[in-house]
Structures are given as C-alpha cells and as structure tokens.
N, C-alpha and C positions, 0 to 999 in steps of 0.2 A: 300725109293727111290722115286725120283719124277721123271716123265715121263721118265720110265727107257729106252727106247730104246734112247734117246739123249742125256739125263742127270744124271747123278749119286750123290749122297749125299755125300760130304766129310766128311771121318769117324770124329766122336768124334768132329763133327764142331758145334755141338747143342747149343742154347743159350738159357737163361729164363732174363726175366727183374731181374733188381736189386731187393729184396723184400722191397716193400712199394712205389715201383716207381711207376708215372702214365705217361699213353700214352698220347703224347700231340698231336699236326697235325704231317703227313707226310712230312719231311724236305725238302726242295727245290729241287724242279728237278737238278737244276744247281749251286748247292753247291759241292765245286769242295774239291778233299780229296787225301790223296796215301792207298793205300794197299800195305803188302808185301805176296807174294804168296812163300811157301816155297816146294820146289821138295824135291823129294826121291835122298839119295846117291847111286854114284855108288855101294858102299858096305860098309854096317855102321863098324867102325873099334870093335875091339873084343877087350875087356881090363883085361875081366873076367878070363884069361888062361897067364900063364905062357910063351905058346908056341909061342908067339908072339906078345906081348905087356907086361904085366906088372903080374897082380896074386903079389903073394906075396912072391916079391922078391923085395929085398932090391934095393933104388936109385941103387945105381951103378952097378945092374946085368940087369937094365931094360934095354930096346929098344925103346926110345921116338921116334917119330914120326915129322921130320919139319915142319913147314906147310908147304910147297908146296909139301911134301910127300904127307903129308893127304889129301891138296888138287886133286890131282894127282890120289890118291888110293879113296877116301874117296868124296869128293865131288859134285857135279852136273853132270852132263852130258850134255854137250854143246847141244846136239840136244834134251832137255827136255827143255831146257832152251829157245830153238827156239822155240818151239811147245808154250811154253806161250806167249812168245813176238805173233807169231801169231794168238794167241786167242784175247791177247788185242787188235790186230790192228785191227780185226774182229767186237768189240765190241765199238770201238772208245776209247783205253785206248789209253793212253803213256808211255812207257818201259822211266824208271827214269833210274832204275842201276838194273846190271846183276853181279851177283856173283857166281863164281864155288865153292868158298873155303863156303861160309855162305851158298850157295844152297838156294839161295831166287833174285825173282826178284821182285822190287818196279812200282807197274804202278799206273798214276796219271789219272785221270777223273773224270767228275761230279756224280751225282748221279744216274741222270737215268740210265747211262750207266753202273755203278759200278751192279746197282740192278740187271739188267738184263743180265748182264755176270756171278754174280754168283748166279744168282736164290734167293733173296732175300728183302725183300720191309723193309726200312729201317726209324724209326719215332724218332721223340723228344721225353726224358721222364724227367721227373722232377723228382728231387730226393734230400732230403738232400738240399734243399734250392738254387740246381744247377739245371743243367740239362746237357743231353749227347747224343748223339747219337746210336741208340741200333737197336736191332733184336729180334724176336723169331724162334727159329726153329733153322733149318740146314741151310748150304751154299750148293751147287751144284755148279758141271763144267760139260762141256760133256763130254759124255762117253770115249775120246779119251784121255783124261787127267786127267781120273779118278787114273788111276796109278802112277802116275807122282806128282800130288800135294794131298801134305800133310798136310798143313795147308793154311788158307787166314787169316790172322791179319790186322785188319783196317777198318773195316766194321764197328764196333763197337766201340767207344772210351770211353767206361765209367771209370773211377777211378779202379784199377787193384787190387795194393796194397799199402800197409803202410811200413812206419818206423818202425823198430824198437827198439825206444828208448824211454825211461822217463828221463822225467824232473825232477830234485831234485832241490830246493827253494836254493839259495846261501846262504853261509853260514855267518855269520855277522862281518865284518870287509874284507871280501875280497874286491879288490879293482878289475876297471873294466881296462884289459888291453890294450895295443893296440891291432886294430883289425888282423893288418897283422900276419902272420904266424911266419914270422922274427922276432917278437916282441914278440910273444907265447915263440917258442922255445927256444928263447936266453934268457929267463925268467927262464926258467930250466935247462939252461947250455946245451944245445943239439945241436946240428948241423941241420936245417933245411931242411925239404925236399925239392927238384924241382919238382913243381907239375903243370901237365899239363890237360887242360880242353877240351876234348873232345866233340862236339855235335852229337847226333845222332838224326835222323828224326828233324834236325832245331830249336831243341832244344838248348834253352844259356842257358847257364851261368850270370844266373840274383838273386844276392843275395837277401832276403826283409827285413827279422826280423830275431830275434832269436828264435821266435817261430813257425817259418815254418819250413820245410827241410832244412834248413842253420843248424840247430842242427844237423841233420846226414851227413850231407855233413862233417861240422869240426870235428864231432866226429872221423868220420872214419879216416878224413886225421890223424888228431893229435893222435889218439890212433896206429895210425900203426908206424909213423915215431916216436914215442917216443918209441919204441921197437924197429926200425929198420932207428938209423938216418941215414940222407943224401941217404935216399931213391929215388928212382925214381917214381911217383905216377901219373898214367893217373886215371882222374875222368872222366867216360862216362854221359851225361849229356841227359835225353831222356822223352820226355811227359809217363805220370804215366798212361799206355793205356797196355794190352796185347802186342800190337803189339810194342809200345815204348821200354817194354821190354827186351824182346824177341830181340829185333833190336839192344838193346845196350849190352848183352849177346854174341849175334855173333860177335859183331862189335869187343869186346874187346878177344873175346877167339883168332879170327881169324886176330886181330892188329899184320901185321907184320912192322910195323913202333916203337911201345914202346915193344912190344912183353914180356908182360906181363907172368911172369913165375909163379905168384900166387894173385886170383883176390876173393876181398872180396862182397859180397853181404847183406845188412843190410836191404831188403823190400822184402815183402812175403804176402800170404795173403791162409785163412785153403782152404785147397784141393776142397771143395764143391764149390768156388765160382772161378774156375778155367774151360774152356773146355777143354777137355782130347786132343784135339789137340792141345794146348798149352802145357798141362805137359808132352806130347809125345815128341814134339819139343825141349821143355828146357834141357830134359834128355838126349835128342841126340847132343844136342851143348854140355852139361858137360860131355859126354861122348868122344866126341871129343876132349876135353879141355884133358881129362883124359890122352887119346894115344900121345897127345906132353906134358908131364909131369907139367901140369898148374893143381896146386890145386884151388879148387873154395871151399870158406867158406861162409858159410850161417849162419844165423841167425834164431833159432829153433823158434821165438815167443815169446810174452808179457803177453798174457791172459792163460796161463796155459792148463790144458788135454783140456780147449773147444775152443782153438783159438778161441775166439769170437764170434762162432757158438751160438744161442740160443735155441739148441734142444734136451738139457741136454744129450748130448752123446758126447765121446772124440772124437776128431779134432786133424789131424796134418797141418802144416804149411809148404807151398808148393813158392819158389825152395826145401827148405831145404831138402823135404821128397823125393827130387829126390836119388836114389841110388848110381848116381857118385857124389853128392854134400859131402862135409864133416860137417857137421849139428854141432851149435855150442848151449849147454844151457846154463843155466844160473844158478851160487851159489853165495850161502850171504857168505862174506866173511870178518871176525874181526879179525882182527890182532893187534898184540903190536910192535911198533918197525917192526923189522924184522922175526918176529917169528909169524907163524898162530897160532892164537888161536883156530878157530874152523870155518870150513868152512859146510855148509848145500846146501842142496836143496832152490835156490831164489822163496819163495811165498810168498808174503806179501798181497794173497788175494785182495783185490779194488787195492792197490798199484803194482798190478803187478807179474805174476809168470812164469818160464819160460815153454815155448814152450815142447812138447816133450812125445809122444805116436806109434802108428803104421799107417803106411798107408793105407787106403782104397784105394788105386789105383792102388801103383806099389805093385810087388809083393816080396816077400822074394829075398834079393840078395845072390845068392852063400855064400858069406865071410861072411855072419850074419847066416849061419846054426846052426852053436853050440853054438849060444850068448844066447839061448833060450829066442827070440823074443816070449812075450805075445802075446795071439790068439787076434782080433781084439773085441770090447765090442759086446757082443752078438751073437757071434758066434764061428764057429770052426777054423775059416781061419788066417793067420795071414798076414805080410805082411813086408814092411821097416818097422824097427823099430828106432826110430831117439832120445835124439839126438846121437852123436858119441863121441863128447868130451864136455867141461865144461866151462866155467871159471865167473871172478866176476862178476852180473850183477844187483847186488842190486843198486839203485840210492842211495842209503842212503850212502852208502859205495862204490861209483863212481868215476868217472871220470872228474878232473876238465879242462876242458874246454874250450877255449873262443869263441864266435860266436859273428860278428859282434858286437865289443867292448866291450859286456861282458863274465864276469866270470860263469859259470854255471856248477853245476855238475849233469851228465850226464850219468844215466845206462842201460840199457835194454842188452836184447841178441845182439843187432845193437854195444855193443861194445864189444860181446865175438868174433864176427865174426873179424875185425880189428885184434884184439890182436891175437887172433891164425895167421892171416896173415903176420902180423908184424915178429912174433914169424919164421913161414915158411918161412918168407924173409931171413932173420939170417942163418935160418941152409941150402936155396939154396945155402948162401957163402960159407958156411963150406965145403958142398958134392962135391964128383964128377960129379952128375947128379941131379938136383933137385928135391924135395919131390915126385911133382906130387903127383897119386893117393894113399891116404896114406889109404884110409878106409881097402882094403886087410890086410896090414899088424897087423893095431889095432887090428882085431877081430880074424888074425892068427899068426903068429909067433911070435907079440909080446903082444898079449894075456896073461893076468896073470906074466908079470913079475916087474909090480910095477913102472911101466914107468909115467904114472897118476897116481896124487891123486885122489885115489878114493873117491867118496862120497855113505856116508851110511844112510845119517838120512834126514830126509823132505820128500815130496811130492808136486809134481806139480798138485792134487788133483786126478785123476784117478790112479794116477802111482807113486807108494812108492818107493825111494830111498835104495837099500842094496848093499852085498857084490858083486864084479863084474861090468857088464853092466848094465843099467837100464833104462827106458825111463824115466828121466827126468833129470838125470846127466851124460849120457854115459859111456865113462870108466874113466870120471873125468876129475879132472880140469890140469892146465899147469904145469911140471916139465920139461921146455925146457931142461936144460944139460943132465938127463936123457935120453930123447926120442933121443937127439941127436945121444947121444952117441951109441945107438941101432941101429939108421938107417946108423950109419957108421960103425957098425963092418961090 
C-alpha cells in the first residue's frame, strides 16, 4: 500500500523488468501514450451452473446471453465509468473512448501526467537489441477508485507474447503461389473466405515477410477457411503489448458488427511473465465470451512442460491456461492416404513440442474435478490442467501454406487453434444454438465416450501421454462427425 489514506495499490498490478533488461534514462516527460483502465462489472456473468447459463448442457438446452443482455447485466456501470473520466480530467488525461459492454475506458496523455495519476515513474530499458517502455512495482489510484479499477494496461509496452508456429523448410519442387487468398484457395478447389481486417489501439494491417507474423496471420486465416469454406473471418489487428491484447480480446468478444460466434487465438506466452491483473482480465472477457455462446480456442504452446521458462520446472501457457479458454495441443501425426497410421504426443525436442501441464494461477475449474488433474511439480496443490483437446501440430507433417508469395509449411499449436475453429464454425451451422462453452461438456457428459481420438504414447517432457485426459494431449485429437453428433442428440 502506498500512502494508504489517498492511495491504494492495484491488486495483482506488480511488474519486474524483462530478465536481462537494463535501465536506460527516465523517458520524456512529454512523450505522449493511451492507457486502458479497466472497471469492475456490474456482476460478472456465472457459466459454471446449469441454473443460468450453461454447465453442462447440451448447445440447444443452453441460455446464451446477447450482448446487449450482457452488456446490460454484466457490464460497466455508467457512474464508475464517470468517476474515471473524472480522475483523468483531474490529472490532465483525455477520456479517448468509454465502453460499458468491454468495461474499459482509454485516456491519452503524456508522461508526466500518466506517472503521477497512477503512482508510478516510468524508464527506457534495453532489451534484446530493442528497447520498450517499462515499470517496477505496482500501479496506484486513490482510494475512491480503488474498487472500481481493476486493471491499467499501457504503462508498460514491452513485447507480451509470441506466435505460435514453426517453420518447416519447403519441400523441393513446390512452386511459389500467388500471394492473394483467391489464388491460395482456388488452388485447392475451395471457395474462399471474406476476410475482414480490424485495427485495434491503431494498429494496421502492414504485411512485411514471410518470416514475421504474416506466417500466423495466413496460417490461421487459411487453416480455418479450409475447414470451414466461404467463411466470414475478422482478423483483429493490435501492437504485441498487454494492453494491445487484452484491447483486441474485448474488441472482438464484444464486436457487435462481425459478431463473431467462435474466435481463435494463436499468441501466448508461460504464466510467470504475465501480471495477474492481466490473467484476471483475460479470464473475465473469455468468461464473458462464454455466457453469449462464443468459443475461444487457444494455443497450448511450442516449447513443451517448460514454455520457455529456464527454471527447470513446468510452465503452462497463458490465454490458454485461462479456464473459459478451450486449450488446443499438439500430436505428430503419419498417415497413408486416408487412413491414420499412428498419431503420438508432438515433441521433437529443439524442434518443438507441445504446450500443456497445470496452472500455477487459476485454480481447479469445477468440470475438471474427476479428470484427475496432476498436483502442480512440487507440491500438493493442483490447479487448471490444460491442454483440453489435440490435433496435428508437427511442422514436418504441417500445414502448407502461402505467405506473401510463397509456399511454406507450417505447424505449431497456432494451427491446432484454427482447425479446432474452423472445425466449431461447421458444427455452429449444423446446431440449434452454437458450441459456445464446450470444456463443461468434454470433461462431463461426454466424458469417456470415444468422441476424441485419444492419444496414449509421448510426452510433452514433464507429462506422459495415457488412457483418458492428459496434460499434453487432452482428450485428444479431432473426430468432427463424432463430437457433432453428440452435441446434437
């Protein structure tokens, strides 16, 4: 608490430098930025109970949620939302945009201002041959707004998270195609998707290589609409920042313009390099997502039990390890023809393995009680256990591609997320009511009946693959007709 009689500490707002970064000078007084400050709902929606949202009942027994229900029920509170415009006009902010339904307001000002409205002195650090804008410590508001805001994203701009996909080398004779989409899919006989490009926080849509994020950008479009042609696809488009996020997160749960009814996520990065006011926030926009029947697929991770962590202990991989997320890993998968030969747990070691252990953060969800989620390494406790379902994600045996006129094939978990989407876009047509929150149902009533290929053999390195659930293959990989056919008896 810092001077607690006028100011209070925003929970879970604590920051540490990137490790290996150094402090450079104190950035410009009048280096001018936004923040979004994020309020408390009127009353977060309940997805966990049958009695009023979902539990685990079938699409067409639920009770989705419009937005403007949820807005309505669930949203901001007009006079919280004054009470911040008031703070900033106190501090010499400017109120950008006010939102009831996302519960965040954006205020723009320079730096001095920013620092001293929310109690925090802000420096250049060098890092990685870049540099970024950073904090140590907590944030602070006064005490009268201590209830009220729940998070401040934008103080801080450092790099968030990663992709995740790998790169597999083309294979010899493939030719490179045209670059347009139209050119992709009418290559494969498919009907192309309308895809529309979204900016959030002023972010474009600026293609460069094929070795930048243009590889996950085409992966995802083209891996979904090749499962689900003549698709409709908003790509939200946002700086790689917490806050950039986080803002593209709301922006698309809460798009009543594309109204997105199943939203893929392919970037993440392990739970330690997260503040808990961030994984707080995430989990209450995908919970929200939840209550208007919008599935959110994530991508479990690429570096296997240590997401990347170097502190020889397993890591999970955060949106993914959110409990309303649907967590996607990753298996090698050899086929002949049309016939699996043999599908495993994806570890190829230095090449890549997928994502998928227990959370240190959130805590066991209801629906995972009898999956007999492993305790967390080193203790008693357990927690989310992720991933939830599976599918191919070896690069070797990938996904070909094109990015900016060439040919590449393309695997990580960033394409089991797409395909399980793709796959959920298909069966919204089929149902009465769309997938929505589908994790209740996998881990209860339709538990053990053979809906997933199960996978039994591999290891994501902390966590061995057997009969059942498992952290590193969930309840397995895709048998769309199956699973359909379940969630429509």
């Amino acid at each position: 608490m810092r001077n607690a009689s006028k100011r209070n500490v925003v929970v879970g707002s604590e920051r540490e430098p990137v490790p290996g970064a150094k402090p450079m000078a104190a950035i410009r007084a009048d280096e001018r930025f936004e923040v979004t400050v994020q309020v408390r709902p009127k009353a977060p929606p309940d997805v966990s109970k049958a009695d009023g949202c979902l539990g685990d009942l079938a699409p067409a027994r639920r009770k989705y949620l419009s937005r403007d229900e949820l807005a309505a029920d669930h949203g901001a509170d007009a006079q919280d939302l004054s009470k911040v415009a008031a703070f900033a006009k106190a501090h010499g902010l400017s109120v950008v945009e006010s939102s009831v339904a996302r519960r965040s307001v954006v205020l723009s000002g320079d730096a001095k201002s920013m620092c001293a409205a929310f109690g925090v002195a802000l420096h250049q650090f060098a890092h990685g041959g870049g540099t970024y804008r950073g904090r140590t410590g907590p944030i602070s508001v006064p005490a009268g707004l201590t209830p009220i805001v729940e998070g401040v994203f934008g103080l801080d701009n450092r790099p968030q998270a990663e992709p995740h996909f790998l790169r597999h080398e083309p294979l010899r004779g493939m030719s490179a195609k045209a670059a347009s989409l139209d050119a992709y899919f009418g290559g494969l006989g498919i009907a192309a998707p309308t895809v529309k490009a979204v900016s959030v926080d002023h972010a474009p849509n600026h293609p460069t290589n094929a070795n930048s994020a243009d590889g996950e950008v085409m992966l995802d479009i083209e891996v979904a609409a090749a499962i689900a042609p003549k698709a409709v696809i908003a790509v939200y488009f946002a700086p790689n920042t917490s806050r950039g996020f986080l803002d593209a997160l709301t922006t698309a749960v809460h798009d009543d313009v594309n109204k997105p009814s199943v939203i893929s996520i392919s970037w993440g990065s392990a739970e330690p390099n997260w503040t808990a006011q961030a994984m707080t926030q995430f989990d209450q926009v995908l919970q929200a997502a939840a209550s208007m029947g919008v599935t959110v697929c994530v991508a479990a991770g690429d570096s296997g039990s240590a997401d990347g962590v170097p502190d020889g202990k397993p890591h999970v991989d955060f949106p993914a390890s959110s409990p309303h997320a649907l967590a996607c890993g990753g298996t090698k998968l050899v086929a002949s023809g049309h016939t699996i030969r043999s599908e495993v747990v994806w570890n190829e070691g230095a090449g890549g393995a997928t994502g998928g252990g227990v959370s240190g953060f959130f805590a066991l969800p209801g629906y995972q009680s009898g999956a007999h989620i492993p305790a967390i390494a080193g203790t008693r406790k357990t927690g989310r256990g992720l991933p939830d379902v599976a599918g191919d994600a070896d690069p070797a045996t990938g996904y070909e591609v094109a990015v900016d006129g060439q040919v590449l094939v393309i695997g990580g978990t960033s394409a089991v997320a797409p395909l399980w989407a793709g796959l959920i876009a298909l069966m919204n047509q089929q149902l009465p009511q769309p997938v929505g929150f589908l994790n209740p149902l996998l881990y209860g009533s339709l538990a053990g009946k053979s809906l997933l290929r199960d996978i039994t053999s591999g290891s994501n390195g902390a966590y061995a693959a057997g009969p059942g659930w498992d952290a590193c293959s969930g309840w397995g990989s895709v048998k769309g007709s199956a699973l359909l056919a379940a969630l429509a008896a």
